[in-house]
C-alpha positions in Angstrom: 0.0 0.0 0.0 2.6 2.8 0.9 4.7 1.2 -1.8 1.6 2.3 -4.2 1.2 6.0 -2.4 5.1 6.3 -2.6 5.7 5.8 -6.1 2.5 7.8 -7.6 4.3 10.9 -5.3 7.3 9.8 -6.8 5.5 9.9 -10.3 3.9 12.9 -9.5 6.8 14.7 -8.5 8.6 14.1 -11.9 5.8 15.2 -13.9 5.8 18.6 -11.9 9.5 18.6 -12.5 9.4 18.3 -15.4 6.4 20.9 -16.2 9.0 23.0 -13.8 11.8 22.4 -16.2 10.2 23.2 -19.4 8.3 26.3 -18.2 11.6 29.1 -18.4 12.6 27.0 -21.9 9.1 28.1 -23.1 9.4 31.5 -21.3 13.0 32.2 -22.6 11.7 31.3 -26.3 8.8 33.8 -25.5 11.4 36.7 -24.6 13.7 35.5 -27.4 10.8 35.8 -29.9 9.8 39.5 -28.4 13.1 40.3 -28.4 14.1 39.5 -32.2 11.1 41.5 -32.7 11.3 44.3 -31.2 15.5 44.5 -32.3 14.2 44.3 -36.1 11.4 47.0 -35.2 14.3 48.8 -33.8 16.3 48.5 -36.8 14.2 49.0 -39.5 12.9 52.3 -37.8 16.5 53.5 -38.0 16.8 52.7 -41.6 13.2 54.4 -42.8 12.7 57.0 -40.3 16.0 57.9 -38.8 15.2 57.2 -35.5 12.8 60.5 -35.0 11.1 60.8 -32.3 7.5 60.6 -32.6 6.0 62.7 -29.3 4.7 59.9 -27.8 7.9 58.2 -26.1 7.1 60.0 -22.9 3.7 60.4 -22.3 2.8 57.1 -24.4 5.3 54.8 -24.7 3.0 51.6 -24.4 1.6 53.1 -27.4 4.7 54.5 -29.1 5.9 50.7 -29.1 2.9 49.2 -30.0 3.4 51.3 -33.3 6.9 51.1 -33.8 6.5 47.0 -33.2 3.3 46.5 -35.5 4.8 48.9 -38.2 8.0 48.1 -38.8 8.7 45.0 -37.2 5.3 43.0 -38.3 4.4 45.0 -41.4 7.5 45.9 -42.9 9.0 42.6 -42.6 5.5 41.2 -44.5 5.5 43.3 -47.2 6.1 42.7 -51.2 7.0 45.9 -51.9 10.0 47.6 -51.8 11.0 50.2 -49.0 10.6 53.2 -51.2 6.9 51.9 -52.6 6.4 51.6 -48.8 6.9 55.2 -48.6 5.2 56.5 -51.3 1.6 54.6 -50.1 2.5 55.5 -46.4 2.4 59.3 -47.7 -0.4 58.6 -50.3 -2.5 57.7 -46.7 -1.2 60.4 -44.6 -2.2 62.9 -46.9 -5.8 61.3 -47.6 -6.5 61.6 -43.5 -4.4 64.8 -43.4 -2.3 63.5 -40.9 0.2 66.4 -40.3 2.6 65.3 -38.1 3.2 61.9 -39.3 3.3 63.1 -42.5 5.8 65.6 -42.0 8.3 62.5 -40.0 7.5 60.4 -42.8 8.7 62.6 -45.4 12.0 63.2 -43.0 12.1 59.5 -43.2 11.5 59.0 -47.0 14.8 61.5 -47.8 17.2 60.1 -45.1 16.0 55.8 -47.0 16.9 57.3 -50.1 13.2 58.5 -51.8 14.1 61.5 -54.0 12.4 64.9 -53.6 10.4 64.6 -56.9 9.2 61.1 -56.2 8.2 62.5 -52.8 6.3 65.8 -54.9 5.1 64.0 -57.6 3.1 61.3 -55.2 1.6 64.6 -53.5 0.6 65.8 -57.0 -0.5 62.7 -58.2 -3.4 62.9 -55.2 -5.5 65.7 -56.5 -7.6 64.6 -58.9 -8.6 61.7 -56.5 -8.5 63.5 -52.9 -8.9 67.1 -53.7 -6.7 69.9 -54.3 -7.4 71.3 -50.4 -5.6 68.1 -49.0 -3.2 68.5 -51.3 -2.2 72.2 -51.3 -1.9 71.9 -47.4 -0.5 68.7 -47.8 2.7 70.3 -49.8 3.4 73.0 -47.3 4.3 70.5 -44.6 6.5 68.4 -47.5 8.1 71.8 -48.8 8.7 72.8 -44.7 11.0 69.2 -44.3 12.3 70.2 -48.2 13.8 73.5 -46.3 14.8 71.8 -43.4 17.0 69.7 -46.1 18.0 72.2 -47.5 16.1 71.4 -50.8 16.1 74.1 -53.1 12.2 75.2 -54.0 10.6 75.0 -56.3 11.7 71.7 -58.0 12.1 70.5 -61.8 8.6 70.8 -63.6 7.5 67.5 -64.6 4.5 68.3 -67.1 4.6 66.9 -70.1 1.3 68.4 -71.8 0.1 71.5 -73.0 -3.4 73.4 -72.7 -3.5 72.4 -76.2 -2.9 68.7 -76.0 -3.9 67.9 -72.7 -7.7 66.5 -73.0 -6.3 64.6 -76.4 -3.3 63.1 -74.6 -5.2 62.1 -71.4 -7.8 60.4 -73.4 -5.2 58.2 -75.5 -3.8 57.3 -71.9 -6.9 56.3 -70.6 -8.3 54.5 -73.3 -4.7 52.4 -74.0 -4.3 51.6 -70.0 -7.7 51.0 -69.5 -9.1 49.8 -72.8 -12.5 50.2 -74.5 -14.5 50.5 -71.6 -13.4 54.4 -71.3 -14.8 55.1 -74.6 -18.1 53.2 -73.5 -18.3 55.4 -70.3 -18.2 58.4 -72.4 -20.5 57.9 -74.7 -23.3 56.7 -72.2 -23.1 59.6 -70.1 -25.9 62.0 -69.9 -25.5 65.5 -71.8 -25.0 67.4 -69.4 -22.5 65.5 -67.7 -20.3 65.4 -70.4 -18.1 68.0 -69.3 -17.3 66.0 -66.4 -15.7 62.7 -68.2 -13.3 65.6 -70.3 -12.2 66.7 -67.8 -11.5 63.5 -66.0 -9.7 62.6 -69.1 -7.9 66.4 -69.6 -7.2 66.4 -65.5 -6.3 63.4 -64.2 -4.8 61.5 -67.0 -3.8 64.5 -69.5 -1.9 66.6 -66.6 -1.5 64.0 -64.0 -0.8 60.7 -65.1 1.2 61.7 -68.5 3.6 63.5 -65.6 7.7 62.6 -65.0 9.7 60.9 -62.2 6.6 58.5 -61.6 6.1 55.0 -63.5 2.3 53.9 -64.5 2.5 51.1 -61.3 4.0 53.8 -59.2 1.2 56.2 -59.7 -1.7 52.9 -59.9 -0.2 52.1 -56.6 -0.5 55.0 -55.1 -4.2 55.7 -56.3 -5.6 52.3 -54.6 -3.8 53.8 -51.6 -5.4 56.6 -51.8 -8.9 55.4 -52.7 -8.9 52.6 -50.1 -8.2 54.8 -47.7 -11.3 57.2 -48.6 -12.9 53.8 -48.0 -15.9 55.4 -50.3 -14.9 54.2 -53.9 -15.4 50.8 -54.2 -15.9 50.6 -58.1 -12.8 52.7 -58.2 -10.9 50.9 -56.3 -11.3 47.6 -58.8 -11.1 49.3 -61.7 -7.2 50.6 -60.3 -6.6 47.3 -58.6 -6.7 46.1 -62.2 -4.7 49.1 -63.6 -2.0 48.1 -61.4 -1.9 44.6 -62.4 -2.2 45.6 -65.8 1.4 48.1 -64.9 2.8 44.9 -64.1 2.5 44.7 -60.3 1.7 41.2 -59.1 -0.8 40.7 -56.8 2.1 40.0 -54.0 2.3 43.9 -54.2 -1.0 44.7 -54.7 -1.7 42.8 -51.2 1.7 44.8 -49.8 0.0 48.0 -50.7 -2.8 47.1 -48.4 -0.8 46.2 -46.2 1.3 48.9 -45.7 -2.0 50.9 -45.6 -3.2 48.6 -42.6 -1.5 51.0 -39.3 -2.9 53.9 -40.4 -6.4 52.9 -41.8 -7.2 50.2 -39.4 -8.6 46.7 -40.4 -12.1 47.4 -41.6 -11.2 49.0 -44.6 -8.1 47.2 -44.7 -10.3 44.1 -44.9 -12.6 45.4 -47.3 -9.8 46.6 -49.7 -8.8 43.1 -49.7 -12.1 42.0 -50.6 -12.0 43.6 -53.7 -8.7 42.9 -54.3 -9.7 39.4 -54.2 -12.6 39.9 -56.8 -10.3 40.9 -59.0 -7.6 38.4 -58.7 -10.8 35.8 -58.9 -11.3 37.3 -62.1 -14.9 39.0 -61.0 
């Protein structure tokens, strides 16, 4: 009988040791794992943003390394896209939500990982025909204020490739040959008196935006779904560009990256519903 009692103790006492011994193994791992992230957080920070300080380090830091953690240890490691798209979307965001601050660090960050002043400009410009020229305008005096700070001379190399004369002509050859027949269909069955309207899509956004410099076609389609996903209002938009950006030769690796990189600073809803769409398209729908 005590035999019996003895060596179930006995038994029981190994189990507990061992349950003893591999608790700090799985701990350690834990703290290695949180460690390794928040050292690649750390130092992909340094490399995009040049260690800035954001504000929060002192009154927030939970916060400030919740951010710093999530954005460029998780997302930035997750990403298809290279470090200078990531840029370009992160201010195609910024600028939709008129997110001063960040925006202005951001910039700061873009020149110090290499983004060129007119890449950084011509993503600003390339907003206003889908966000507005009021974001925009206020947007570029925060850019042109960390331009100064550079010690970037103002204003920069014009980048328009149209005239007044040539602008509607050449805007409608780029739509219709990125796009295809469709545009021509959308012309024709809009009503009279909102005719006006698909010229000067055509004239505006294509003829004096998208014929511009510095910028590739996928640069600028990327940054448009960044910017219409996060308006989060523009569904049928937002396909229709998800395509143009495949059709510029991203694959959908980067068009998923885009989102991604979106993700912080939109939050998951619409992050979730630009992938949706995304989906449709890669679906072929």
């Amino acid at each position: 009988m005590w035999k019996k009692i003895i060596k179930a103790g006995l038994l029981g006492l190994g189990i507990c040791c061992l349950g003893i011994t591999a608790g700090p193994d799985v701990w350690a791992a834990g703290l290695s794992d949180a460690s390794s992230r928040a050292a690649a957080a750390q130092k992909q920070y340094a490399r995009m943003m040049d260690n800035q300080p954001t504000g929060l380090e002192h009154t927030d830091p939970e916060l400030d390394s919740m951010m710093k953690k999530y954005i460029y240890g998780d997302i930035a490691s997750q990403v298809k896209i290279s470090r200078r798209d990531q840029h370009l979307v992160t201010l195609a965001v910024l600028t939709t939500y008129q997110s001063e601050d960040l925006l202005a660090q951001n910039v700061q960050g873009a020149l110090h990982d290499g983004v060129t002043p007119l890449e950084i400009r011509e993503t600003e410009y390339h907003l206003a025909p889908y966000i507005g020229f009021a974001k925009v305008s206020e947007a570029m005096k925060v850019v042109n204020q960390v331009f100064r700070k550079n010690g970037i001379k103002l204003p920069l190399p014009a980048q328009a490739t149209t005239t007044d004369a040539d602008r509607f002509e050449k805007g409608l050859a780029f739509q219709v040959g990125t796009y295809g027949e469709r545009i021509n269909q959308m012309r024709a069955a809009a009503p009279e008196n909102q005719k006006h309207l698909q010229d000067d899509l055509s004239a505006f956004c294509f003829g004096d935006i998208y014929t511009r410099g510095t910028l590739d076609l996928k640069t600028r389609e990327m940054i448009t779904i960044a910017a219409i996903g996060a308006l989060g209002t523009g569904d049928t938009q937002f396909k229709s560009h998800v395509r143009g950006t495949l059709a510029a030769g991203a694959s959908q690796g980067e068009v998923i990256g885009v989102i991604t990189t979106m993700n912080p600073y939109m939050g998951f809803p619409r992050t979730l519903n630009c992938l949706r769409i995304a989906n449709e398209v890669f679906q072929g729908k």
